[in-house]
N, C-alpha and C positions, 0 to 999 in steps of 0.2 A: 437843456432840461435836467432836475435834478432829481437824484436816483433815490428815493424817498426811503425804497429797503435798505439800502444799504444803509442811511443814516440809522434808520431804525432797529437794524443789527448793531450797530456801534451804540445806541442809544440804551436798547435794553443789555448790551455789553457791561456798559459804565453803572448802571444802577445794580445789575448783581455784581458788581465791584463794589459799589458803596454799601448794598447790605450785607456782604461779607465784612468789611472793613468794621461799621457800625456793632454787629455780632462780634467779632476780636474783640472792640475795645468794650464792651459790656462785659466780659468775661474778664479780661484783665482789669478792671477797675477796681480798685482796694478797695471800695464799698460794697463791693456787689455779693461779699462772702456775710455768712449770719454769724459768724462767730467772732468778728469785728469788736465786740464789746470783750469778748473776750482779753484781749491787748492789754496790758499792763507795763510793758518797757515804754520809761518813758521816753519822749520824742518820736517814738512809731509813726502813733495819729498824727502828728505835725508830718510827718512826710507822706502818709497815705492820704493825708488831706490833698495837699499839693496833686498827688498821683490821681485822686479824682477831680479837681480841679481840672486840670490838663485835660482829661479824659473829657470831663463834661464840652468843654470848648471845641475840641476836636468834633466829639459825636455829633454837634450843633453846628457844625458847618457842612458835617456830611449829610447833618438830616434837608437844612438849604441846597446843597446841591442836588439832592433825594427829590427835593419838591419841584424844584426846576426840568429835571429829567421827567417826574409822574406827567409837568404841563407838557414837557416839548410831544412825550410819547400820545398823550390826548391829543396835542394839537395834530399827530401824524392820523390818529383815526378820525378827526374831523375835516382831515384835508386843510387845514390854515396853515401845515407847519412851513417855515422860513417866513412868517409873518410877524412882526413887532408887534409885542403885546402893547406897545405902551404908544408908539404913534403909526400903527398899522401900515407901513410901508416893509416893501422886501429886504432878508435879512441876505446882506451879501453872502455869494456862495463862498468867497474864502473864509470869511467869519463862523461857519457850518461847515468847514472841512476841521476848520482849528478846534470848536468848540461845538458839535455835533446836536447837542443838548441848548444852545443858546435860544432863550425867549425875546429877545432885546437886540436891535443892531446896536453898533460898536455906540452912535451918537448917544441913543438914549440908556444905553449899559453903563457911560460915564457920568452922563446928567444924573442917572439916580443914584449913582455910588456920590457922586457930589451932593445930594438932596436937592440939587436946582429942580428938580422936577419929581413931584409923587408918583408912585405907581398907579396904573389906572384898572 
């Protein structure tokens, strides 16, 4: 039988991980300052650009993992969680000790990163 709290303390673990993480890089992001225009040394903005670049990519992977964590912690108050979102069968329990927060067993976690298969 699998220990649902327990995921679910590991689960809301990781996302006040990722909103911390997310808040750091909004604060460090060279854009985020109002006096940006300010800048006159040239090549600055070429490298603070880069610096938000980076930043942006970053934030957008945590805000994906953000949204995956919001579904798995729904799915623990609806009672589905370790179920596949995408072909409704049980998600193996090593797959949910590795990745506590998974919507997708391993099959259909690869088919979609391949696109062989849309999300449903």
């Amino acid at each position: 039988m699998m220990d649902i709290k327990k995921f679910a303390v590991l689960i809301e673990r990781q996302r006040g991980t990722i909103l911390s993480k997310i808040k750091r890089l909004r604060r460090e992001d060279p854009f985020s300052t109002e006096d940006r225009a300010l800048i006159v040394e040239p090549g600055t903005d070429a490298a603070q650009l880069f610096g938000h670049e980076k930043t942006v990519v970053l934030e957008n992977q945590l805000k994906r993992d953000l949204k995956e964590i919001e579904k798995a912690l729904e799915k623990i108050k609806k009672g589905t969680y370790g179920i596949c979102e995408n072909c409704k069968e049980r998600i193996d329990a090593k797959r949910l000790d590795a990745k506590p927060a998974a919507i997708y067993c391993l099959k259909c976690e690869k088919e979609i990163e391949n696109g062989k298969k849309s999300k449903k």
